[in-house]
C-alpha positions in Angstrom: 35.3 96.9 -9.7 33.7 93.2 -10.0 29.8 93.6 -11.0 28.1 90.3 -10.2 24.4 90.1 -11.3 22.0 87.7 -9.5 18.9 86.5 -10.7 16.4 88.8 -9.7 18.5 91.5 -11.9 20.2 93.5 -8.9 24.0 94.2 -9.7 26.7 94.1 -6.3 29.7 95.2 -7.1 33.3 94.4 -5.6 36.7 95.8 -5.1 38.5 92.8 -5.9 37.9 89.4 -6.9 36.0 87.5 -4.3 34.0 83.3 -4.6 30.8 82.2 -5.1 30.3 81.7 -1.3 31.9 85.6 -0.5 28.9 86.8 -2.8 26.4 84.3 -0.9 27.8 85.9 2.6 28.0 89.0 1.5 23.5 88.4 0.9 23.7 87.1 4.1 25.2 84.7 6.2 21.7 82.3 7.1 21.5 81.9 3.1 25.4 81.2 2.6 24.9 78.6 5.3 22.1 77.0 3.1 24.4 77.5 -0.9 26.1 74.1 -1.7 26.4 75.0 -5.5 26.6 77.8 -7.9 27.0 78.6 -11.8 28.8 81.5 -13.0 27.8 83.1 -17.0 26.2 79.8 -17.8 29.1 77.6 -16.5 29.0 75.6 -13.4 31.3 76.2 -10.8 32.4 75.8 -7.5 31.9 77.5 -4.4 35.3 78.0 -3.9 35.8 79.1 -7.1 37.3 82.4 -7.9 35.6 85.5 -9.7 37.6 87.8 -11.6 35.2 89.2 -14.2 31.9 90.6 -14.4 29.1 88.1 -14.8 26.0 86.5 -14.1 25.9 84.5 -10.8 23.5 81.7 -9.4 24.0 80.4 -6.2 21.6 77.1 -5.7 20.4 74.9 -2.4 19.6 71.9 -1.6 15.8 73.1 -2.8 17.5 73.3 -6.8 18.1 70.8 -9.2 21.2 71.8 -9.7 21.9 71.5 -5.9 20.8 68.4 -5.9 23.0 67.5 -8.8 26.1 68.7 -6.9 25.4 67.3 -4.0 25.0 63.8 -5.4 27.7 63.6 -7.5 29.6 64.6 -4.8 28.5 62.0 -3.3 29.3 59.5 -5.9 33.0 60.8 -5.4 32.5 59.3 -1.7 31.2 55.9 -2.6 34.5 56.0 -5.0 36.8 56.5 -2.4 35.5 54.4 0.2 35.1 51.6 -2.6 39.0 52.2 -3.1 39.2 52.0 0.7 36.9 48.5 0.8 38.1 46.5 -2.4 41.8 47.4 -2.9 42.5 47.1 -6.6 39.2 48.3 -7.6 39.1 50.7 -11.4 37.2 53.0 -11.2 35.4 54.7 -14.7 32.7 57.3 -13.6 30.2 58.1 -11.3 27.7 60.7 -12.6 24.3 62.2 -10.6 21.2 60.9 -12.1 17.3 61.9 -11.2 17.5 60.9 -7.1 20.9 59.7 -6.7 23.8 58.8 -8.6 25.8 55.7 -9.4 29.6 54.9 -9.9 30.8 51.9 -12.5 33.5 50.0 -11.3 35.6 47.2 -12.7 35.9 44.5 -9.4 38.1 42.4 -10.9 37.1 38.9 -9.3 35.7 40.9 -6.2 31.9 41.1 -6.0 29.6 43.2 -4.1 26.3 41.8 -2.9 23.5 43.2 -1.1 25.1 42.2 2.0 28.1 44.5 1.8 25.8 47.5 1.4 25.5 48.5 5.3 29.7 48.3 5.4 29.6 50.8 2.4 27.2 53.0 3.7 29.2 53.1 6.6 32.5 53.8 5.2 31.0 56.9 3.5 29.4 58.4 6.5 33.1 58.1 8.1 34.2 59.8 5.0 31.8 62.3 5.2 32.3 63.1 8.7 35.4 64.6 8.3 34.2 67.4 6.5 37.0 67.3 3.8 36.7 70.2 1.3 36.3 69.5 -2.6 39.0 70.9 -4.1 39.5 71.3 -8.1 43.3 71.8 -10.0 44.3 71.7 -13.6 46.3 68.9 -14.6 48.2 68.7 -18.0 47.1 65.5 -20.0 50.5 64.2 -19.7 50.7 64.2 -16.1 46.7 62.8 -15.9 47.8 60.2 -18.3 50.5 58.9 -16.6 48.7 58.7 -13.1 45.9 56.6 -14.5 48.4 54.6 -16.4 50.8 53.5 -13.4 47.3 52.8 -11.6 46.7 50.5 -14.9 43.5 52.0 -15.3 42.7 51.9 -18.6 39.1 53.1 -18.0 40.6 56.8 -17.0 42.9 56.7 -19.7 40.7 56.4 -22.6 38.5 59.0 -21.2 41.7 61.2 -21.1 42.8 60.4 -24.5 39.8 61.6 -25.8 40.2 64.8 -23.8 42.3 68.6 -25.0 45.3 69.6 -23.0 44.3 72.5 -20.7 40.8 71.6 -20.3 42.0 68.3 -17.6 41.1 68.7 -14.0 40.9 66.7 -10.9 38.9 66.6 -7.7 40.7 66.4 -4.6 38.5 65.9 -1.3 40.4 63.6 2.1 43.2 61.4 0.4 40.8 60.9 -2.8 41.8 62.1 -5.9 39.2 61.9 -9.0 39.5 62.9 -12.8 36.4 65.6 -12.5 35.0 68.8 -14.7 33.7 70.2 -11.4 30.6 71.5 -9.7 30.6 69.8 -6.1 29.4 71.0 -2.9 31.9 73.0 -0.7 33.5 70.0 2.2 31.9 66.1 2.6 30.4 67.1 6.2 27.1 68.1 4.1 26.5 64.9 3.4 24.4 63.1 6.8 22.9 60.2 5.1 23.4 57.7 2.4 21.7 54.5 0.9 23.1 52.3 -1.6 20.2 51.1 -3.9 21.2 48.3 -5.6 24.3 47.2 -7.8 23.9 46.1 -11.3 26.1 44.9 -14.3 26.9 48.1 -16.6 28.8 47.7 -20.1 31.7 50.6 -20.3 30.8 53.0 -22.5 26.9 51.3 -23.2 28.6 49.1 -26.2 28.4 45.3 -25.2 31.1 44.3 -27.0 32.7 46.3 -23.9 33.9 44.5 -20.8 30.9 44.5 -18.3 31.3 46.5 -15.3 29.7 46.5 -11.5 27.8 49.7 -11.4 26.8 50.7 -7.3 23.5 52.8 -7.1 23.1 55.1 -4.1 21.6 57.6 -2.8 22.1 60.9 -0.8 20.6 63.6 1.7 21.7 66.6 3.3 19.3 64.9 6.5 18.4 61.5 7.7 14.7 62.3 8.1 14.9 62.9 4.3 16.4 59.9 3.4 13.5 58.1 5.5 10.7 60.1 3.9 12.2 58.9 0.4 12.3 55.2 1.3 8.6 55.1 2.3 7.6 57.2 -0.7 9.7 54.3 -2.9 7.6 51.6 -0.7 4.2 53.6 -1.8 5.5 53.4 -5.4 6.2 49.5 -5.2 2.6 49.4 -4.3 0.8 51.4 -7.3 3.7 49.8 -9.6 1.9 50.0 -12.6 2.9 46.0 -13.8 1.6 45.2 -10.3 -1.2 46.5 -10.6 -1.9 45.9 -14.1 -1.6 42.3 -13.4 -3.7 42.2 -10.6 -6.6 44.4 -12.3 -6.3 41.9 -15.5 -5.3 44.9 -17.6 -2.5 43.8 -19.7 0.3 41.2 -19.9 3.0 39.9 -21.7 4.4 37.2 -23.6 7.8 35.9 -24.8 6.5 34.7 -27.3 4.4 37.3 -28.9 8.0 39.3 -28.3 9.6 41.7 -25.5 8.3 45.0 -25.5 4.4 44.4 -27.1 1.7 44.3 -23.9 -1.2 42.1 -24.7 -4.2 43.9 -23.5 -7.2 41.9 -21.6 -10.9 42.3 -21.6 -10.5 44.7 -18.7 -7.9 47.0 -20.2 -8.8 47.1 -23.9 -12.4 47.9 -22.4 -10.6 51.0 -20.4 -8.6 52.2 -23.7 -11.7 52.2 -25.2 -13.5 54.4 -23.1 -10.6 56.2 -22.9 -10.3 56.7 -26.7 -14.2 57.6 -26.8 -13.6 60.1 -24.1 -11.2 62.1 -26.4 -12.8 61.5 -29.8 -15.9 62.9 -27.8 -14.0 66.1 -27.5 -12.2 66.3 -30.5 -15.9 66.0 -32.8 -16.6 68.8 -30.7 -13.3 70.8 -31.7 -13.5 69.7 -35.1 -11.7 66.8 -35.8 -11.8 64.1 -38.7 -10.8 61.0 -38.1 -8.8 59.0 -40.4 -7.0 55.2 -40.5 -3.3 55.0 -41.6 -1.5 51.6 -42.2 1.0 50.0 -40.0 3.4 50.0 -42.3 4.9 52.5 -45.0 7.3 52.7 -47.8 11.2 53.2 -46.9 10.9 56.5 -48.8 8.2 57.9 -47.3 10.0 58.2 -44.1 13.2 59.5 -45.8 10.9 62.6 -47.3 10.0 62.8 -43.7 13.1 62.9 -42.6 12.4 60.3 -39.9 14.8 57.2 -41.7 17.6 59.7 -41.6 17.0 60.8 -37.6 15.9 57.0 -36.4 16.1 54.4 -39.4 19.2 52.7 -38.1 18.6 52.2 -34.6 15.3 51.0 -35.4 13.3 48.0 -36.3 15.1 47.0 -40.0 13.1 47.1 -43.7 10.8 45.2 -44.6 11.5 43.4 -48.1 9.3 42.4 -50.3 9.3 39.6 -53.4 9.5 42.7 -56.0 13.0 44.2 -56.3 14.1 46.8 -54.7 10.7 47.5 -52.8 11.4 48.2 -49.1 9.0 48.9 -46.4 9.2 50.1 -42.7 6.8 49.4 -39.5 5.3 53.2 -39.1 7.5 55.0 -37.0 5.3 58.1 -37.0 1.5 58.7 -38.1 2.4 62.3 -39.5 3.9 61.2 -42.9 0.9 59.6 -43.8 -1.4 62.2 -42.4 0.7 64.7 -44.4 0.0 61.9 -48.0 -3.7 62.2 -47.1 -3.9 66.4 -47.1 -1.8 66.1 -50.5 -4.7 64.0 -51.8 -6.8 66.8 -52.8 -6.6 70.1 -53.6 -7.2 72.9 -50.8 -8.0 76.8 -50.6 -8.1 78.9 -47.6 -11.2 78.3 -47.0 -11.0 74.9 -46.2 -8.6 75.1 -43.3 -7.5 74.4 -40.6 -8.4 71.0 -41.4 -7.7 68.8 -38.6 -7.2 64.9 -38.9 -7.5 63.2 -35.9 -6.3 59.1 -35.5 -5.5 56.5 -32.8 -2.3 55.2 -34.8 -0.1 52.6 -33.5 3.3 53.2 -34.2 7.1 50.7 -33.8 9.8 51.6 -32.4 12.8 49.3 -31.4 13.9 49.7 -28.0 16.7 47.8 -26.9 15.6 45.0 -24.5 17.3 46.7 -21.8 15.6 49.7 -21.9 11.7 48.2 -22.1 9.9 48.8 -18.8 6.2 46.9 -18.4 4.4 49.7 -20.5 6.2 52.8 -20.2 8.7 51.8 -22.6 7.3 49.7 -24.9 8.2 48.8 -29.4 4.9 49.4 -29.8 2.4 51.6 -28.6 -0.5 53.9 -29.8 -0.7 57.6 -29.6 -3.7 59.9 -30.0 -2.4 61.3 -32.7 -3.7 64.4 -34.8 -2.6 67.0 -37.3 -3.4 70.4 -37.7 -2.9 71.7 -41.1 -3.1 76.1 -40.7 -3.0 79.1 -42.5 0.0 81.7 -40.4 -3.5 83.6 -38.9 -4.9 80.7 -37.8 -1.7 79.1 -35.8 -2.4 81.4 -32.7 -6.0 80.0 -32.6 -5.5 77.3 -33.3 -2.6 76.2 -31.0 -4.3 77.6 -28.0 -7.5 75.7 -28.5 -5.4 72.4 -28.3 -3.9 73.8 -25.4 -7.7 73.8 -24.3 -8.5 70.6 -25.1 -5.0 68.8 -23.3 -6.2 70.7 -20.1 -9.8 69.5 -20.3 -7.9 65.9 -20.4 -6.1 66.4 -17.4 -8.8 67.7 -15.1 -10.9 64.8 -16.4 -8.4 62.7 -15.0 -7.5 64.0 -12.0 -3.8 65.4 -12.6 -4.0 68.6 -11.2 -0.3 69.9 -10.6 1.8 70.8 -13.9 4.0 72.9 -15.2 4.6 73.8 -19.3 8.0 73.4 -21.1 9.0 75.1 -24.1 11.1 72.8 -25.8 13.5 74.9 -28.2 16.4 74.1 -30.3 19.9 74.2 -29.5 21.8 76.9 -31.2 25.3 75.3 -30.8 24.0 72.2 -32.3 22.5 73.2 -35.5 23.3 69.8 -36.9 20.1 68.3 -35.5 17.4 70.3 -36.6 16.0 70.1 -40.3 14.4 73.2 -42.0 14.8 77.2 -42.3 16.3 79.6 -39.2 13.7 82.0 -39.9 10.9 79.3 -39.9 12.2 78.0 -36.6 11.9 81.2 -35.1 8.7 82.0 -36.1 7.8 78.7 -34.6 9.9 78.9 -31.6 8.0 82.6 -30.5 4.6 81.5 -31.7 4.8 78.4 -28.8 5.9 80.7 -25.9 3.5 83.6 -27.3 0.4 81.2 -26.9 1.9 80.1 -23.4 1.8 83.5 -22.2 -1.5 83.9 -23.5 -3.1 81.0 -21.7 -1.6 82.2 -18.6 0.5 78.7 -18.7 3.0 78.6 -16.1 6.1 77.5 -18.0 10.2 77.6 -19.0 12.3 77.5 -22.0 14.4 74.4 -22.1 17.1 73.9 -25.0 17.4 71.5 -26.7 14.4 69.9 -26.1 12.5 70.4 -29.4 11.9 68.0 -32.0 14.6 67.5 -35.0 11.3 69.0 -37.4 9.9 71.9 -34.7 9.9 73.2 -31.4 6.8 72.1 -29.0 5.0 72.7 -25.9 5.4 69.6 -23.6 3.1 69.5 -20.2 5.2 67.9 -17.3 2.6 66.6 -14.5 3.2 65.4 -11.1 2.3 62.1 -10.1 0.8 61.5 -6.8 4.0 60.8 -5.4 5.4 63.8 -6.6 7.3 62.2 -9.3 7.2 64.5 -13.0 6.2 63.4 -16.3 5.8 64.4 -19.7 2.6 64.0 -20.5 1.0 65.4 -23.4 2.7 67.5 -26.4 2.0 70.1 -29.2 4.0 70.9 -31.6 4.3 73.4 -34.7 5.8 72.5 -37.6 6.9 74.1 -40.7 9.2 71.5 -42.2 7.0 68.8 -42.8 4.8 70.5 -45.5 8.0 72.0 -46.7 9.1 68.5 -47.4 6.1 66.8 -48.5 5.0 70.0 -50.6 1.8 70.2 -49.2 0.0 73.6 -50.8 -3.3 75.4 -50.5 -4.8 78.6 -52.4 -4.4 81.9 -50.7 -7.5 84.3 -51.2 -4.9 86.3 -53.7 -5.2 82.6 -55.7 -1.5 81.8 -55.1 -0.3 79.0 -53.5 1.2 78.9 -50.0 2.0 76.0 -47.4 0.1 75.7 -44.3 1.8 75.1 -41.2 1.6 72.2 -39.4 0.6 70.8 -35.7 1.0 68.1 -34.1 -0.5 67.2 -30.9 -0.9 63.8 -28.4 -2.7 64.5 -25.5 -2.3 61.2 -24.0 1.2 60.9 -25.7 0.6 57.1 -26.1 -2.3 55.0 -24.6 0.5 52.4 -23.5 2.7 55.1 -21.1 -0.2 57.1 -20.2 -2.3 54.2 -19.0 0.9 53.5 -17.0 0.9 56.7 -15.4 -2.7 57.1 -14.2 -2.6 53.4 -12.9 0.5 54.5 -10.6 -0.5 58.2 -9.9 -4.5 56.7 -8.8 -3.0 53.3 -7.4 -5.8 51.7 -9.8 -8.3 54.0 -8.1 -9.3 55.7 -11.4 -12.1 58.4 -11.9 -15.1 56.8 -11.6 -16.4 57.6 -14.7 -13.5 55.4 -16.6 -13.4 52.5 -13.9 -14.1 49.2 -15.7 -16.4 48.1 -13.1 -18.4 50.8 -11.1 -20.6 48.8 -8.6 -20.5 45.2 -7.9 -23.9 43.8 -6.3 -23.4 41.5 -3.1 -26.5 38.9 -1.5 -26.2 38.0 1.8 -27.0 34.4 0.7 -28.8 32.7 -2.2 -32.3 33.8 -1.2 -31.6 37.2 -2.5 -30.5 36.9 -5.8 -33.3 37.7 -7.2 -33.2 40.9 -6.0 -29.6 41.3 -6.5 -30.0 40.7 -10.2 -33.5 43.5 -10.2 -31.1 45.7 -8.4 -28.1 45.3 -11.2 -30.4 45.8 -14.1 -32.0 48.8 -12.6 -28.3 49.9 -12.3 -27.1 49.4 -16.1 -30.5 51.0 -16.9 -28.9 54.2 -15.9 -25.8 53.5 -17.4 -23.6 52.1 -14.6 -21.1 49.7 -14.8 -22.2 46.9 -12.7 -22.0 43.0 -11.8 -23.1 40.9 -9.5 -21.1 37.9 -7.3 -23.5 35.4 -6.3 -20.2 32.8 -5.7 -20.9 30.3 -2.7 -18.2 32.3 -0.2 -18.1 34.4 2.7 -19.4 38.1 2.5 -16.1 38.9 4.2 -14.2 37.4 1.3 -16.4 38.9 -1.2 -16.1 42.4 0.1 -12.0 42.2 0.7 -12.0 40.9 -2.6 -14.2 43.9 -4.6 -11.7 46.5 -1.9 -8.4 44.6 -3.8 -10.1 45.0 -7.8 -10.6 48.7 -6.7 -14.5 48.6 -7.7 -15.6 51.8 -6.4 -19.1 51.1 -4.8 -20.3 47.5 -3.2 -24.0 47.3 -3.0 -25.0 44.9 -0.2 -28.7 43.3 -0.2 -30.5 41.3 1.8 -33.8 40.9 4.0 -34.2 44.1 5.2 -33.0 45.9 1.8 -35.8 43.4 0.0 -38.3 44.3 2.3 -38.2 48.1 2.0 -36.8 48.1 -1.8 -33.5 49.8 -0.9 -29.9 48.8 -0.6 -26.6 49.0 1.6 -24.2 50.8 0.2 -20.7 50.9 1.3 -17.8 53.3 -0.3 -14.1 51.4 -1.5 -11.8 51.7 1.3 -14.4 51.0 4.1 -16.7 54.5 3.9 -20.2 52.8 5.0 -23.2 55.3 3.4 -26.1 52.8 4.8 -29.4 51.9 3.4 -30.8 54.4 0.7 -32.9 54.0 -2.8 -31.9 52.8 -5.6 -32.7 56.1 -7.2 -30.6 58.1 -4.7 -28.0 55.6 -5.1 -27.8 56.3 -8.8 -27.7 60.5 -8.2 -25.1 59.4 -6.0 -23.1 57.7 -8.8 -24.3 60.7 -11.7 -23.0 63.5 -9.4 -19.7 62.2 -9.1 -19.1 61.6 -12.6 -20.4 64.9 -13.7 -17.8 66.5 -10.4 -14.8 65.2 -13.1 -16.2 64.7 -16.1 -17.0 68.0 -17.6 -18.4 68.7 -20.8 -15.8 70.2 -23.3 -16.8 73.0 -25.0 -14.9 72.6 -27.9 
């Protein structure tokens, strides 16, 4: 007898050996219709594939990642065949699923592929697909794969296979393709009903420039057209809250050459909005009890290697700094917890001084490759909302969970609603990049996914996640447009004090080392700025908009009144200005709609006359003629819907 145990924990048993898809009839034949992937103890698999021993079974959908991952790079094995088909000649290297698609590097020789030749792609794959040709894996012995790739000269295949053990070679068969493949595809082509190549890009082999530069072909993939049309307009919507659009047009932030790639400039407009969004947080963390503390930009080269940071990062990032005495070296700051962990060792602490909690807005370097920078996303330099928790073992429980507190207070300030928790944990098979004791890892490991349960968090265990010093809690939100993001981190941490010897007195007056945590609500100003501008399109809580109301006269005559009306409005604490330009009140008003400004007071005779004013809401809402006073509850029982009052 075969046991094979699903998810939910039930146990079928067999006869004789039987495939993935047998199992997924055997549930039932609607559901089997619907399974294009599955993974057997851990290890993906085919549907085809062939169960012989007892084991753990999941069979995914198109609704699962890991469907979704089969079915693209299944598709990327299409585009490579009808690639073949189109450019005779071609070399092909390898064509992986990625977040929404997939691509496939190819070397052209002196063919090219423009946008124009996308629509005769597409079309050759739908042809391909259309004949419903099963995927079909074998085992090929490296000699025999070696000597294919060689007599096609393709010296991409052959280094791959080089680097590969007999025995563990296979191929993908699928029509009159053949592919050099580890597996995990969707059972024939025929799923596949519509495709969209994205764009084509140069692509080095391997990532190394000194490599020869290859074409790589982005595309796309659904199981139905209507799905492929939904994901076009949602990528339109996301051109239009593009966060370097619309930082640009708000006069947030820019950019220079010369200042250097990868270090935004912020205007009047943004550094105002990171301000109030730094007061907003160091609001709430006074009332948590936070200190807040100034590190320098820069540190000494060893103070990183105690950290262990210079071993994990220091070549791949910005070089030493030297200066005129010998053998002094320092480093841009990488990380504010080294120094944050210098300023506890400064004085001497008993158990009844912690948790002491230091709090800082730090701006930190990193070197990205220029490749890799996106407008302010990705970024070489960037400030996070740093702070350190420094615990006794009884107050880690506490304590963790009343950051957990404070990172959802930031999100419902702000509007992101939908989120999910990951616990980010070590790999065990990779030992190698983790510093610090088993036992301490474990400790911290359980204490993460203890508070999560606690909190009622809804969340998973991911491997392999965690940070080369401690595991951590990581909140992934979804945008507006459905698209996930890390946002905001916590992290506990024994390794740190065990490398900087950081000590306090225990009530039985010996000395013991705290535990440490680290947490970023924000992450970094840069990246989360860049998120809520593309998850709001610029239409920001109106509480952190830079400009609140903007105050319109019908003509000259009025400005009097305009200018009573806008002082009686930054009485109360509303952000407001006035445009008393020489242009149309059409222009005016489609101009306030495009900066976003929330409110646009309108005033004239009538509003004069009777000491009111016309208000009318951004995106064309008209609320009419009411008081100024009323006005202003208007505006104070908005803010007070989002911004709630942390409790600490």
């Amino acid at each position: 007898m075969i046991k094979i145990t699903l998810p939910d924990g039930s146990v079928r048993e067999y006869n004789s050996s039987l495939t993935a898809m047998d199992v997924a009839k055997d549930i039932s034949e609607g559901f089997a219709r619907n399974v294009i992937s599955a993974k057997f103890n851990g290890t993906t698999i085919e549907t085809s594939t062939e169960l012989t021993t007892d084991g753990d079974l999941v069979l995914f959908t198109w609704k699962d990642d890991e469907g979704k991952a089969a079915f693209r790079h299944s598709t990327s094995h299409v585009l490579a065949q009808a690639l073949e088909e189109l450019y005779p000649g071609v070399k092909l290297s390898i064509g992986p699923a990625i977040d929404n698609g997939f691509y496939y590097d190819i070397d052209l020789g002196d063919q090219t592929i423009s946008e124009k030749d996308f629509k005769k792609i597409e079309d050759k794959m739908l042809e391909i697909a259309r004949g419903k040709h099963d995927f079909k894996m074998r085992s090929v012995s490296k000699a025999d794969a070696l000597a294919k790739y060689k007599e096609e000269d393709n010296e991409y295949k052959v280094e791959l296979i080089e680097n590969l053990e007999d025995g563990t070679i296979t191929f993908c068969d699928h029509d009159t393709f053949t592919d050099l493949c580890r597996g995990g595809h969707i059972p024939n082509t025929g799923i596949i009903k519509a495709v969209k190549i994205m764009s084509v890009a140069g692509a080095y082999w391997r990532g190394d420039e000194n490599n020869k530069q290859l074409t790589r072909v982005y595309g796309t993939s659904f199981p139905k057209q209507k799905e492929l049309k939904e994901y076009l307009e949602l990528l339109e919507e996301a051109k239009k809250r593009d966060h370097r659009k619309l930082g640009k047009e708000l006069g947030f932030f820019t950019f220079s050459q010369r200042v250097g790639q990868g270090l935004p400039l912020w205007l009047p407009k943004g550094a105002a909005l990171r301000e109030r969004l730094e007061q907003f947080l160091k609001k709430a963390q006074k009332k948590a009890g936070y200190e807040m503390v100034v590190t320098p930009h820069i540190g000494q080269k060893e103070l990183y290697v105690t950290s262990g940071h210079y071993a994990k990062y220091g070549e791949d990032s910005f070089q030493p700094i030297n200066t005129p005495a010998d053998g002094e070296e320092f480093l841009l700051k990488p990380m504010n917890c080294p120094h944050h962990c210098e300023i506890y060792k400064s004085g001497p602490w008993s158990y009844r001084d912690l948790p002491i909690r230091y709090a800082e807005f730090g701006t930190v370097y990193r070197y990205e490759q220029s490749g890799e920078l996106h407008g302010l996303t990705r970024v070489r330099g960037f400030t996070q909302d740093d702070a350190h928790i420094f615990c006794t073992p009884d107050q880690l429980d506490e304590e963790f969970k009343k950051v957990i507190d404070l990172v959802l207070y930031v999100f419902g300030s702000l509007g992101f609603q939908n989120f999910t928790a990951q616990v980010s944990v070590r790999d065990l098979d990779k030992p190698e990049k983790y510093i610090g004791d088993v036992i301490n890892w474990e400790k911290a490991e359980n204490a993460i996914i203890s508070a999560a349960k606690d909190k009622g968090l809804d969340y998973v265990v991911e491997s392999g996640e965690a940070a080369f010093y401690g595991p951590k809690l990581d909140f992934m939100v979804k945008d507006a447009l459905g698209r996930s993001w890390q946002l905001g981190t916590i992290q506990v941490d024994y390794n740190l004090p065990e490398r900087f010897d950081l000590e306090y007195k225990g009530s039985d007056n010996e000395m013991h080392r705290p535990i440490m945590i680290h947490r970023a609500p924000f992450g970094s100003m840069e990246r989360f700025i860049a998120i809520l501008l593309e998850h709001t399109a610029g239409n920001f809580p109106l509480w952190l908009m830079p400009e609140q109301v903007i105050v319109l006269s019908i003509s000259e005559k009025y400005e009097k009144y305009a200018e009573k009306v806008l002082n009686l409005l930054e009485n109360n604490e509303i952000r407001a200005l006035a445009d008393h330009r020489n242009e149309t009140m059409g222009k005016k008003i489609r101009e306030a709609e495009m900066k976003k400004i929330p409110y646009i007071v309108i005033v004239g005779e009538q509003e004069e006359k009777n000491n009111t004013i016309s208000v009318r809401k951004h995106g064309g809402e008209d609320i009419g003629a009411i008081s100024i006073e009323k006005f202003t509850e208007i505006i104070t029982e908005e803010i007070n819907k989002t911004l709630l009052p942390f409790n600490g």
